[in-house]
N, C-alpha and C positions, 0 to 999 in steps of 0.2 A: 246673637252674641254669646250666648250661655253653651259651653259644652260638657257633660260629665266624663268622668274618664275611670275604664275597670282597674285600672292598678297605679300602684303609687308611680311607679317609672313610666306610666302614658304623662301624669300627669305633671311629672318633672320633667318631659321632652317639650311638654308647652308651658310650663311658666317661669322654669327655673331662671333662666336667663334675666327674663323682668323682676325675679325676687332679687336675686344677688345685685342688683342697682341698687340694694339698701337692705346687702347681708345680716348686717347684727337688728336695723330693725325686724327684719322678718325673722330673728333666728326661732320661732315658734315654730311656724308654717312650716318653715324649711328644713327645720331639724326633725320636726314630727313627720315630716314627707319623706326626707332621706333615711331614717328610722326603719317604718313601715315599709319602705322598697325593700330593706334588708330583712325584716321580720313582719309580715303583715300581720302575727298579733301579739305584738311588742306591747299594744296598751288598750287593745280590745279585742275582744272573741267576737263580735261584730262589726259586718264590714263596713270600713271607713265610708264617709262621701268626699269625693273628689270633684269641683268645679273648680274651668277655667270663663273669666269672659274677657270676650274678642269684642277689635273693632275689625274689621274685616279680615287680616293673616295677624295681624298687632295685638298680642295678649295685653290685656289691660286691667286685669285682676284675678285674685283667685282664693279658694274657699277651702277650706278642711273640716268635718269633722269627725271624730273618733268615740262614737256614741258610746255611752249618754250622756260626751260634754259638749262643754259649747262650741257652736259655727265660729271659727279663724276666719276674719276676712281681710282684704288686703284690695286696694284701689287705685290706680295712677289719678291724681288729682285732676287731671283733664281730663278723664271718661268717670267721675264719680259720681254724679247726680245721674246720667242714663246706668254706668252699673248697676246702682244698688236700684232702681226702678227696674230693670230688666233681673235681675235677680229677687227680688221680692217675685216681682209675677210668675216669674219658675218656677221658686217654693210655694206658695200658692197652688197652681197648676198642679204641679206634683204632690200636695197634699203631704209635702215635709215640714212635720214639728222642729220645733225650736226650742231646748230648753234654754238657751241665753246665746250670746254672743261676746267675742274679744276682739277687740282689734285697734286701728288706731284711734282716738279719741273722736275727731270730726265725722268720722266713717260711719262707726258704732254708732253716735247719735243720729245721722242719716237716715241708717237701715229703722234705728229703732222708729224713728217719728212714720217712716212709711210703713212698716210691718205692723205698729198697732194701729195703725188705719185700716190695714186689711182682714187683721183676726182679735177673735177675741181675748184679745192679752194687753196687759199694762207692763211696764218695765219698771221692776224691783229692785234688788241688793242691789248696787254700784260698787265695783271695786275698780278705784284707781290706781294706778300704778307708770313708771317710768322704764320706759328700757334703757342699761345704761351699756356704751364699752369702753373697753379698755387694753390698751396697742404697749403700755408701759407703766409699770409699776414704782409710783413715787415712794421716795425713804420714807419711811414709817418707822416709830416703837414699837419692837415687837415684847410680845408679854413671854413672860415667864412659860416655858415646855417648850415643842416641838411636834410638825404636824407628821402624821403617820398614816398609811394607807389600811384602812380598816382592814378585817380578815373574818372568816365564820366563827371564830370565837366572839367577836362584839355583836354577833348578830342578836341576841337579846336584848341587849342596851340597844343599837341602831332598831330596831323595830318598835320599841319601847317611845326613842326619841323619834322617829319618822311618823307616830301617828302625834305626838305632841307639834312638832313641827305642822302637821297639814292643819290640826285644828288651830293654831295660831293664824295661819294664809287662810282660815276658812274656808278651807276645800277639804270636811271632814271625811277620814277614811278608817275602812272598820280594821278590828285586830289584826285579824288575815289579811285584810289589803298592802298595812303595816308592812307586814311580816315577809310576806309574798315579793314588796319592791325592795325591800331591807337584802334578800338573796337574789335578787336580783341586780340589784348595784352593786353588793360587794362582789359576786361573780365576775363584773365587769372592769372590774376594780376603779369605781367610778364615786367610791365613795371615802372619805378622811376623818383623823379624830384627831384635835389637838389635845395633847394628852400633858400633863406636869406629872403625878406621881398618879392620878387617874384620868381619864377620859374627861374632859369640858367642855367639851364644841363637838361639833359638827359640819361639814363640808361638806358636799358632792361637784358633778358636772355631768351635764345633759346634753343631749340631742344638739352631737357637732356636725356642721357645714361646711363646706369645700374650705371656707380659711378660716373659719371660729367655732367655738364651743362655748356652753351656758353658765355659769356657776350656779349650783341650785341647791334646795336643802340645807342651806345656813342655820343652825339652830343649837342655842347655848342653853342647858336648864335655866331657871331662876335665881336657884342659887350662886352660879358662877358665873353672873351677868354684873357687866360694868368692873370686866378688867381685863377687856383688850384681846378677850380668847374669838371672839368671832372676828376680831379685825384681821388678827394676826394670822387667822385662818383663810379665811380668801387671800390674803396678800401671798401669804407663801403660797397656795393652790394656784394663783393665778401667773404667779413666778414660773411655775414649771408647766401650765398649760400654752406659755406663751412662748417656751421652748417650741413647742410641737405647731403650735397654730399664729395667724396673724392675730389673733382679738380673741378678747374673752366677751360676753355679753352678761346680762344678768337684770332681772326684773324685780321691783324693791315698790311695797306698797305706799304711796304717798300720806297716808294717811302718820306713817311712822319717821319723823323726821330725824330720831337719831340714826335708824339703817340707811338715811339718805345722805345724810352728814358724815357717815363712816366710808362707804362707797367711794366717795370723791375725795375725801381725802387719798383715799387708795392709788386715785388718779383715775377713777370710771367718771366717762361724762356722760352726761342726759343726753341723750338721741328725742325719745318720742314718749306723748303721752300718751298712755293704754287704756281703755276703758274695758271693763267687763262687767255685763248686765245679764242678769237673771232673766226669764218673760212669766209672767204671772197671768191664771186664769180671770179675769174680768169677773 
């Protein structure tokens, strides 16, 4: 059932097709895959791992990781109890660590309950989260400024605010990492600032797929939170992504219910619940 694949484009000739049956929930997998086909080290200097599993020519799941994060996994719900059995014995076999896993919520707790059966690890931090899309953008109040496509002059503030942003998601990243994705985005011009007479927000967009892209990097300081700059800002970003693509997606931690209340107002609907688990030494 299990097969690895050398390059991102093998292993989008075998799974793509079974991802895009449920685009915006994959857009992780699939935007990280189509990414790395165009730049294999867009998000690591080491090489990706690439699994598909089969039930005989019928792909029926598939795996990403981009060390040293976590295994992406992804399951048709009729082959997902022999998957994740048949994939656990793989990693095994092949003597592949795990620092944690994402995926959809049923999934992730599958693999986990089988994989701490077979090594020495417990499962730690939990981060829940929702994927949400969005085909059309409802009327909204929008706040006071205008959103603007950042440029290498804000690269000091966007580096400043992109390690603040990851420590909030808890996915902390050092100065240079900062700094490094801060010119990195803006180059791409993938990154926005809603600005009044200063900079208040933050906006990006991630890793697009054949009809959608992600909204990612939302993040307002402290002080100019709770007045409408981060709403105003995905709404107008997602206004003009939606020019170019069918759907925008976007991942929103459940544990944060006013980002989830803000979202939908937007007119993003919940698709799928995400689980991400750390593995801890025993």
């Amino acid at each position: 059932m299990i097969t690895t694949h050398p390059t991102a484009n093998a292993f989008l000739q075998a799974c793509q097709p079974m991802l895009e049956e449920k685009e915006a929930e994959n857009n992780l997998i699939l935007g990280l895959a189509i990414t790395i086909n165009r730049d294999i080290k867009y998000y690591s200097n080491l090489p990706p791992l690439f699994i598909t599993i089969h039930d005989q020519a019928e792909c029926v799941g598939a795996c990403l990781q981009t060390p040293p994060h976590n295994l992406i996994i992804y399951a048709t719900k009729k082959h997902l109890d022999r998957s994740i059995r048949e994939l656990c014995d793989y990693l095994v076999d092949h003597q592949i660590k795990l620092p944690g896993m994402i995926g959809s919520k049923d999934t992730v707790l599958k693999f986990v309950e089988r994989w701490t059966s077979m090594n020495p690890f417990s499962s730690g931090d939990q981060i829940n989260q929702m994927v949400y899309k969005l085909e059309k953008v409802n009327p909204i109040p929008i706040a006071d400024g205008k959103l603007r496509q950042a440029t290498d002059l804000d690269l000091e503030l966007i580096a400043d605010w992109m390690g603040k942003f990851h420590v909030e998601a808890l996915q902390s990243i050092s100065a240079k990492e900062a700094t490094e994705l801060a010119v990195k985005k803006i180059r791409e011009g993938a990154l926005y600032l809603w600005e009044t007479d200063q900079p208040v927000s933050m906006v990006g967009w991630t890793r697009p797929t054949r009809n959608g892209v992600t909204i990612a990097y939302v993040y307002t300081p402290l002080q100019y939170r709770k007045r409408g700059y981060a709403t105003s800002s995905v709404a107008k970003l997602s206004e003009l992504l939606l020019a170019q693509h069918r759907f925008c997606a976007l991942f929103t931690d459940l544990s944060n219910p006013t980002s989830n209340s803000i979202y939908q107002k937007i007119g993003y609907q919940a698709l799928d619940h995400v689980l991400q688990c750390k593995f801890l030494k025993n």
